[in-house]
N, C-alpha and C positions, 0 to 999 in steps of 0.2 A: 859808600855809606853816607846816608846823610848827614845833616847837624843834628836832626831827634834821634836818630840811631847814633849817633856818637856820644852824642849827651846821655843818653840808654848804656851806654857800654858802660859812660863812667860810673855811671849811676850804680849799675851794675857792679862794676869791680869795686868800687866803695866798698860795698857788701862784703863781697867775699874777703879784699884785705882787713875790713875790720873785725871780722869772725876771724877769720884763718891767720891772718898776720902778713905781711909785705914777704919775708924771706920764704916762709912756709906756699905761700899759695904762688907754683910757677905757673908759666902761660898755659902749662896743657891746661894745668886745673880753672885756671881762670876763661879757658877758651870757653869749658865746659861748664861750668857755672854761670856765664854772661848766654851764652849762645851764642858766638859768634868764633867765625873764625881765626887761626892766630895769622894767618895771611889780613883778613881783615881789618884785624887787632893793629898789624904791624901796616898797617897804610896810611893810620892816624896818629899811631906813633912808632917813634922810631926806634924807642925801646921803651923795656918796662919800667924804667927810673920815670922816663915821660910821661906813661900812664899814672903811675905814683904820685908825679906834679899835679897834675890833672884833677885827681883825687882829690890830694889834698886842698886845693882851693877852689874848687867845691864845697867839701866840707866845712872851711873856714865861714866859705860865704852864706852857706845851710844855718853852722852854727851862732854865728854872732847875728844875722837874721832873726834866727828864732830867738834868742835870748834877750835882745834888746826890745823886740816886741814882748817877751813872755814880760819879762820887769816890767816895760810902760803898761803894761795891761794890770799889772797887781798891787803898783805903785804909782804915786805922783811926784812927790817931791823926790829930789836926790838923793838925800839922805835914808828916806825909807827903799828908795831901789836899792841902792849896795845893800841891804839887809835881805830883800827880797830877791834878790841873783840866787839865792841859795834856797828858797821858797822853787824857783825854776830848776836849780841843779836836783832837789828832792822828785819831783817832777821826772826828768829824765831818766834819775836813778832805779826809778818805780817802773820804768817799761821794760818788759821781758828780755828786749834787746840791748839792755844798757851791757855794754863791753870794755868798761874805759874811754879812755881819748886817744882817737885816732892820731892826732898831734902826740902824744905822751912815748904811742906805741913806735911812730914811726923814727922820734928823735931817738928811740931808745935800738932799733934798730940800726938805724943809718946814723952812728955815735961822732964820726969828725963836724966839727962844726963847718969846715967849707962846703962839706958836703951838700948839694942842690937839695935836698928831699930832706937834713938837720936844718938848713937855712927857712926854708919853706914853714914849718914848724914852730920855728921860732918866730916867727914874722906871723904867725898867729897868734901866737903869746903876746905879743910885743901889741896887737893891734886892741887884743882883751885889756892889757895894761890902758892902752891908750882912752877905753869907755870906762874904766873903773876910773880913770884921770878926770877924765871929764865929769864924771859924778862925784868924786872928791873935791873939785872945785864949785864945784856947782852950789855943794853945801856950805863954802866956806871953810871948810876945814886951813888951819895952817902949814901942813906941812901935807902938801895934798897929793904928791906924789909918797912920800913915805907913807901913808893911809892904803890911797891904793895899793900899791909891794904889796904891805901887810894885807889884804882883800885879794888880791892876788893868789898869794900863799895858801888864804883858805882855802879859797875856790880850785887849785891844783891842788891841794894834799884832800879836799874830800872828795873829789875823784878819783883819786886813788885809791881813797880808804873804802869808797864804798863799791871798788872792784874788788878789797882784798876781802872786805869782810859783808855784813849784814848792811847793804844801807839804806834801813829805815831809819836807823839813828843820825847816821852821816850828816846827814844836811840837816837836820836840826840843831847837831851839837856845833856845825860850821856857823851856823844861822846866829847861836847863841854867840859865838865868839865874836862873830862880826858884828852882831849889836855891840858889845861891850864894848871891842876897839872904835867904832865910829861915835856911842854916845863919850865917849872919855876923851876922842879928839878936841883939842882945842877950835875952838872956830875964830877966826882973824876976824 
């Protein structure tokens, strides 16, 4: 298999785990939804945990990609992009395909934290913290990491909310909160 048909597979199985879910969708089903086969499947990786890695940082790098361009594209200043990450999360939420976060579902799956595929997850988390850091500083803010957390939080809980419920409000009502917490931050 090549590097475009591997890169195709992941691509592929992206899909099916984030519609079907990591435990739910095993290789047969996955053979069958990629088109390929699991002799195949199993020459690039050596198991499905490795497909899963795979997966996931892909999607880290899909996601924080788009997001960082979708903000610099709506915003200028720092201070108005953390307001407008949730301008982008609205956005996302609005496509047919919006399913949660692949990140959310998988740590919620693969629950110990040593686990390769809870670690993975988290070190996307960790990497979102790190662009909300850097635009918390960026503004000035004082306590620039506490800001971020707090931006953080929204941005995971209206993900969440706007898989549980209706979210055309979601990232509006996320939008509102994070104005409020950034204009009320102190600036050093």
């Amino acid at each position: 298999m090549s590097a475009s048909k591997r890169d195709e597979l992941v691509q592929n199985a992206m899909r099916a785990f984030y519609q079907g879910g990591f435990h739910a969708v095993g290789m047969d089903r996955l053979a069958k939804e990629t088109g390929v086969s699991k002799t195949a499947i199993y020459k690039h990786f050596r198991t499905k945990d490795d497909l899963i890695l795979a997966v996931l940082r892909l999607r880290d790098e899909q996601y924080r990609n788009w997001l960082v361009r979708r903000v610099e594209a709506l915003a200028s200043t720092p201070k108005d992009r953390l307001v407008a990450v949730f301008d982008a999360l609205g956005e996302w939420f609005a496509e047919p395909s919006f399913k949660s976060c692949i990140f959310i579902k998988a740590s919620s799956e693969f629950q110990e934290r040593g686990n390769p595929i809870h670690a993975s997850s988290a070190e996307h988390k960790h990497l979102l913290f790190k662009y909300f850091s850097r635009l918390t500083n960026g503004m000035g803010a004082d306590d620039p990491e506490g800001l971020a957390r707090q931006i953080q939080l929204l941005h995971e809980g209206a993900i969440v909310q706007a898989h549980l419920r209706d979210p055309r409000d979601v990232a509006q009502d996320a939008k509102a909160a994070a104005a409020r917490l950034i204009h009320s931050a102190k600036v050093a």
